[in-house]
C-alpha positions in Angstrom: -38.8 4.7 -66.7 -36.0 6.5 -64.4 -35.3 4.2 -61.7 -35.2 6.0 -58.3 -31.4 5.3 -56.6 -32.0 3.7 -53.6 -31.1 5.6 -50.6 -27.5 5.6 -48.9 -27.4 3.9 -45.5 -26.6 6.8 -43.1 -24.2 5.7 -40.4 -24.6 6.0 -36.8 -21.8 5.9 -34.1 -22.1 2.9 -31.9 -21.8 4.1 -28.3 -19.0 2.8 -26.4 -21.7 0.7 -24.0 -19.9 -1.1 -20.5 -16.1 0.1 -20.8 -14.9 0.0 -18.2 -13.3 3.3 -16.7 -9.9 2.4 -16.7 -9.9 1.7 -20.7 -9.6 5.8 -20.9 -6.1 5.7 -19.2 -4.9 4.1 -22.6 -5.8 7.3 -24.4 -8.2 8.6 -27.0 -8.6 11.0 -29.6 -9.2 14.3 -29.9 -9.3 15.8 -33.1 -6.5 13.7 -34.8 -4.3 14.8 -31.8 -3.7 11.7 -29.1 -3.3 12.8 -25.7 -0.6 12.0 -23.8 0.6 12.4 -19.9 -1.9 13.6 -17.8 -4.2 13.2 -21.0 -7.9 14.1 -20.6 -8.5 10.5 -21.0 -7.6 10.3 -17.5 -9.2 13.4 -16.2 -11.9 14.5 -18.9 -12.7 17.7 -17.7 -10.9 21.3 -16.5 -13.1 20.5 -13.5 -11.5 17.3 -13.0 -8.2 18.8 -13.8 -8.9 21.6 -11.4 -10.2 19.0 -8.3 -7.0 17.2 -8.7 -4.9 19.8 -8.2 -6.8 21.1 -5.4 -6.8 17.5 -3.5 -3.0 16.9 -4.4 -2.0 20.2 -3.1 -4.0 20.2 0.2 -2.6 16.8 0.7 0.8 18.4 -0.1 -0.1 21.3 3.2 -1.4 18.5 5.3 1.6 16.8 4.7 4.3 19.6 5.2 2.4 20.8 8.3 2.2 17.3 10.6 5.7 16.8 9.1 6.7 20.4 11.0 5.1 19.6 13.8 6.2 16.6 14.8 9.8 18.6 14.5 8.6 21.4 15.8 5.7 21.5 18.4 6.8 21.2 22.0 10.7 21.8 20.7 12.1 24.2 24.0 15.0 25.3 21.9 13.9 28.9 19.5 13.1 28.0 16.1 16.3 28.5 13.7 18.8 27.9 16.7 21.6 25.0 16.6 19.8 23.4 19.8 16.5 23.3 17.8 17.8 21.1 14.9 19.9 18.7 16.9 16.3 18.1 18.7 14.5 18.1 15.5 17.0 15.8 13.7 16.4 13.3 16.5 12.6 13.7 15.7 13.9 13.2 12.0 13.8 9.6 12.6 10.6 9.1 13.2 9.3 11.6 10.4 10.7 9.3 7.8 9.7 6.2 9.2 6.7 7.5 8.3 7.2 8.8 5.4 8.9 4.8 4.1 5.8 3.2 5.7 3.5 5.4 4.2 5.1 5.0 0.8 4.9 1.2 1.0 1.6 0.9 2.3 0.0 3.0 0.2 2.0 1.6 -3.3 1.4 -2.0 -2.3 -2.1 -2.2 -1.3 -3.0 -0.1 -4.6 -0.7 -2.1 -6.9 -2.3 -6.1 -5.6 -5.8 -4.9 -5.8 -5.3 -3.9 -9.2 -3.0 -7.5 -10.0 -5.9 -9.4 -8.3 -9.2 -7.3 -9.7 -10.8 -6.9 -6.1 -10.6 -3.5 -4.0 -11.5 -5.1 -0.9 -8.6 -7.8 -0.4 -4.8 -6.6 0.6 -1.4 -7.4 0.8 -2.1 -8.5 4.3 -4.0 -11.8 3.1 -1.2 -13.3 2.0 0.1 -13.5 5.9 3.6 -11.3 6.0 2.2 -10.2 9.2 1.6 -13.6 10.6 5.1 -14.2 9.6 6.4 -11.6 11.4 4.2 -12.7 14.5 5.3 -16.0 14.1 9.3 -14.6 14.0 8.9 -12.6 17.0 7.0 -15.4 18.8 9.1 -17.9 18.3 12.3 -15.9 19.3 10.9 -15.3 22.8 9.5 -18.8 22.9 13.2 -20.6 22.3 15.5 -17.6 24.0 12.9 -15.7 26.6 13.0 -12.3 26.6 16.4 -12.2 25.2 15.1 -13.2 21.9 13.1 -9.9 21.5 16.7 -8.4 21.1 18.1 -11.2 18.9 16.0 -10.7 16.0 17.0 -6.9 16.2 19.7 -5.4 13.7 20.8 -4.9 10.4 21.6 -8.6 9.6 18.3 -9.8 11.5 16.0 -7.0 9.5 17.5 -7.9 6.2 16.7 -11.3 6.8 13.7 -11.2 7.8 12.8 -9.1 4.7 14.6 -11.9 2.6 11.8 -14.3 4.4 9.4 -12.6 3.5 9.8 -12.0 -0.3 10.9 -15.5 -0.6 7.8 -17.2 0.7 5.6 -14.9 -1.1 7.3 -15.6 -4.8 7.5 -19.0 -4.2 3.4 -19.0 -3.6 3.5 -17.2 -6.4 5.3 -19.1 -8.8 4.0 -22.2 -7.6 0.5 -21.2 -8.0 0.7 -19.3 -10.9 3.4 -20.9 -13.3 1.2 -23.6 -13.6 -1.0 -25.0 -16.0 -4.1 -24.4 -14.0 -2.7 -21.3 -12.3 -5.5 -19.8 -10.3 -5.4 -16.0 -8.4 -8.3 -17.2 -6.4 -6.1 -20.5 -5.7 -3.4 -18.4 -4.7 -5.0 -16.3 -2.1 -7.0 -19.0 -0.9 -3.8 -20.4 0.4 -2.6 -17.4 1.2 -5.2 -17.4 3.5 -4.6 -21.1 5.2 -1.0 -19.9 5.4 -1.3 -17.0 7.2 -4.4 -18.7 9.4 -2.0 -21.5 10.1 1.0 -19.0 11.1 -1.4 -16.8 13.6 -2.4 -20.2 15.0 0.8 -21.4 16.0 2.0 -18.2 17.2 -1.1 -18.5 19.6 0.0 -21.5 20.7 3.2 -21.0 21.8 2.4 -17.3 23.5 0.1 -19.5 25.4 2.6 -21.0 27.0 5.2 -18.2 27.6 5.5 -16.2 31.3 3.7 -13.2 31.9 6.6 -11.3 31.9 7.9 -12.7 28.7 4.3 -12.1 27.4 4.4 -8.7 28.1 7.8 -8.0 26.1 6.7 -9.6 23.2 3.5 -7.6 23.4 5.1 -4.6 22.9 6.7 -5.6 19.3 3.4 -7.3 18.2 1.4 -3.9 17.7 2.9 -1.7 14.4 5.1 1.2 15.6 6.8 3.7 14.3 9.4 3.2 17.9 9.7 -0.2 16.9 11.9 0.9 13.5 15.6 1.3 14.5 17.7 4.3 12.5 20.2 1.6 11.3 17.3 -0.2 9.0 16.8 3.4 7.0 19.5 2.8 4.6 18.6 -0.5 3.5 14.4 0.2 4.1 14.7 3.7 2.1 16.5 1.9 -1.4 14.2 -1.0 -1.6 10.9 1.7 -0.8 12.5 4.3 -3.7 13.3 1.2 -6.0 10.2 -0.5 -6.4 7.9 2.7 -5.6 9.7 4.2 -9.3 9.4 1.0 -11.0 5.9 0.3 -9.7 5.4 4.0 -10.8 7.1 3.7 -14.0 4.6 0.3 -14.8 1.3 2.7 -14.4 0.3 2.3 -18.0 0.4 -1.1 -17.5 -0.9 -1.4 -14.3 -4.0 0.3 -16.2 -4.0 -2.2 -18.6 -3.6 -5.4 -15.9 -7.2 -3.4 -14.0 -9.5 -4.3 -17.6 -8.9 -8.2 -16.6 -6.9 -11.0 -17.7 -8.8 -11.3 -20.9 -8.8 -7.2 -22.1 -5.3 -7.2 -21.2 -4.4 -10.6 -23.4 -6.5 -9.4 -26.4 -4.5 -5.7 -25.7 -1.1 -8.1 -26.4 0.0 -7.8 -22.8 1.5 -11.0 -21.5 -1.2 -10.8 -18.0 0.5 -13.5 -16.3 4.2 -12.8 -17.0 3.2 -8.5 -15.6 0.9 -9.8 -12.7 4.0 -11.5 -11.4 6.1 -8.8 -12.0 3.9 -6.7 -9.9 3.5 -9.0 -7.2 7.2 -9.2 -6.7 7.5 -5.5 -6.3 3.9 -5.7 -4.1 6.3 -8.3 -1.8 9.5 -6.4 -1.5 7.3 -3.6 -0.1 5.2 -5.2 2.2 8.4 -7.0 3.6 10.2 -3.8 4.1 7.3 -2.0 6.0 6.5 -5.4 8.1 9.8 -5.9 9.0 10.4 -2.3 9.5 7.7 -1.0 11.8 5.0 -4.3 12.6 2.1 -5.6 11.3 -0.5 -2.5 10.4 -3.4 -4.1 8.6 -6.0 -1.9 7.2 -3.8 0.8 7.3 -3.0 0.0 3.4 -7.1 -0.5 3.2 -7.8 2.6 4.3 -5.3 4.6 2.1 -6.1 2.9 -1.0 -9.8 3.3 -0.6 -9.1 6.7 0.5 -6.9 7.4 -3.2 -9.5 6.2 -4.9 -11.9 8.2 -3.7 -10.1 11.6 -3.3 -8.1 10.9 -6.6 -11.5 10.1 -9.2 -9.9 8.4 -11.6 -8.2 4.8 -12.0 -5.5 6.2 -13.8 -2.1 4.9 -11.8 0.1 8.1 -12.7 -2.2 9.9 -10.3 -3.7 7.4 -7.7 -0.1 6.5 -6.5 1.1 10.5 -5.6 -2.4 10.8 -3.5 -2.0 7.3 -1.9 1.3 8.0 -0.8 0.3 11.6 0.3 -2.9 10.0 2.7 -1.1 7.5 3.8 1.8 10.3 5.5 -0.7 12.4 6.6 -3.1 9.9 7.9 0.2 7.8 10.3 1.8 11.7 10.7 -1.7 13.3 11.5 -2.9 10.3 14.2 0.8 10.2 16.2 1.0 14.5 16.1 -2.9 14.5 17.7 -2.6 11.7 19.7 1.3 12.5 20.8 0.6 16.2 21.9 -2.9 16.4 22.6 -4.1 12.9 24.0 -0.3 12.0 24.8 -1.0 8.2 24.6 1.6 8.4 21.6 1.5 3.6 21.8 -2.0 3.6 21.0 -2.0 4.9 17.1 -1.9 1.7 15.5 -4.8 0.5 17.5 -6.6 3.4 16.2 -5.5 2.9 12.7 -7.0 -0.5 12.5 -10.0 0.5 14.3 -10.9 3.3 11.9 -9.5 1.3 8.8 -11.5 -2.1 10.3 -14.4 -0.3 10.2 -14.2 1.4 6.7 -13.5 -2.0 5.8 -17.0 -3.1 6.8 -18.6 -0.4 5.9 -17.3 -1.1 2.2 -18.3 -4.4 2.5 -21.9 -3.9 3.5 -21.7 -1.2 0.0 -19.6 -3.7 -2.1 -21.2 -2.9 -5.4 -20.3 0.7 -5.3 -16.9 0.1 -4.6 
């Protein structure tokens, strides 16, 4: 009796079920090819391809057009003529303020929320602007209103960026070297730091004169007038330097977003890269900070921004539209409010307000961030 050969077990792909997005920036295959750059991993589809290139260029316009006028509109002198450009070079200034503050913002506040796994938490928490309150504060409280100009220049903004960085990696490698390191540890007392900072810069403006009050005031609230042409060649290196290398880390950066345990199992060292990045996240924050002021959610509002115009977690290509909001939302708000409102002080206060409130409103939608 022939015996009947028992049927051969057909297999069935297994769907990829809960990966996260950011696993397709490490690349796939297509067809025995692998794709590499700005792979279809990243964006799947011509349409995606197509929406990219649409947001990065309009950004690009935006950009190049709040950049002109802020040269250009109001400028007495005929376009082209000598008495035009000395005008506009003096304008300069300001444009790449911006343009540093824009870069840093953006880079910074995209880079931590991807070392820490949360898009609602930035750079801020860890209290660089309470440190820089507590500076300025404490220079008018021991030399009056004197002290406002003794923490200005060169030597002054490079060491106050030196502060910064310092504090912050100490943190760091105190609460992360460890045995029991802990992110959650570390910005916890990030947290009690800079609450502790804010708290004793309230005490002693408490006590200072009205008029001294008043001075201080002025450097407390982030502005582009606050940044002094002499801190450009020292703020521009450290924003190009650890922009490239932040930019140059994307693929790992991708890797650090799938968690600590993804990226251990992937043969990334998490802990050794997470510092790495924080450095880099410090060294920005510290430049802006010290630069321009304390501008909270305006790194918030940018990243959240990226995210959303960019579609994809991919780093190669959420940096370039980060960077692009961030100078057309700081160039847009002071050409509006400069030449059509002309209450040119009050931008920052409308940054925060607008990026406070996104904040919220991401909050109260925290599972669909």
């Amino acid at each position: 009796m022939l015996e009947t050969p028992a049927p051969r077990p057909t297999q069935r792909k297994t769907p990829a079920v809960g990966l996260p997005k950011p696993l397709a920036s490490l690349g796939k295959h297509d067809g025995g090819t692998r794709h590499s750059g700005r792979s279809a991993a990243s964006l799947p589809t011509r349409r995606a391809q197509r929406r990219y290139a649409v947001v990065l260029t309009v950004l690009l316009v935006l950009a190049a057009g709040f950049a002109f006028g802020l040269l250009a509109w109001g400028n007495p002198m005929p376009v082209g003529s000598d008495g035009f450009w000395r005008i506009a070079q003096m304008r300069g200034t300001s444009v790449v303020v911006m343009a540093v503050v824009a870069v840093c913002q953006a880079m910074a506040t995209v880079s931590f929320q991807t070392a820490t796994n949360n898009r609602i938490i930035t750079p801020s928490i860890m209290g660089f602007e309470s440190l820089y309150i507590a500076v300025q504060t404490g220079a008018v409280f021991f030399l009056g209103a004197a002290g406002v100009t003794a923490v200005q220049g060169v030597p002054q903004f490079v060491l106050q960026i030196f502060i910064m960085v310092g504090l912050s990696m100490a943190l760091y490698g105190w609460l992360l070297s460890g045995k029991y390191g802990n992110l959650h540890v570390m910005l916890l007392v990030g947290i009690i730091i800079g609450g502790g900072l804010g708290s004793v810069s309230a005490f002693m403006q408490r006590l200072l004169t009205p008029s001294e009050f008043d001075v201080l005031t002025a450097r407390l609230f982030g502005s582009v007038t606050n940044a002094d042409v002499s801190y450009l060649p020292i703020a521009i290196p450290l924003c190009v330097g650890a922009g490239v290398l932040l930019l140059l880390n994307s693929r790992r950066l991708n890797i650090i977003a799938l968690g600590s345990d993804t990226a251990t199992g992937l043969g990334l060292n998490h802990r050794r890269e997470v510092m790495r990045v924080l450095f880099l996240v410090s060294i920005l924050m510290a430049t802006s900070t010290a630069l321009v002021g304390p501008m909270t959610f305006l790194g918030f509002l940018v990243a959240t921004l990226a995210y959303q115009l960019a579609d994809t977690f991919d780093h190669r290509l959420v940096f370039p539209i980060a960077a692009l909001v961030g100078f057309v939302v700081l160039s847009g708000s002071y050409f509006v409010m400069k030449n059509v409102f002309y209450a040119e002080g009050v931008v920052s206060i409308i940054i925060e307000v607008v990026g406070g409130s996104v904040f919220l409103f991401f909050i109260l939608r925290k599972g669909r961030l």
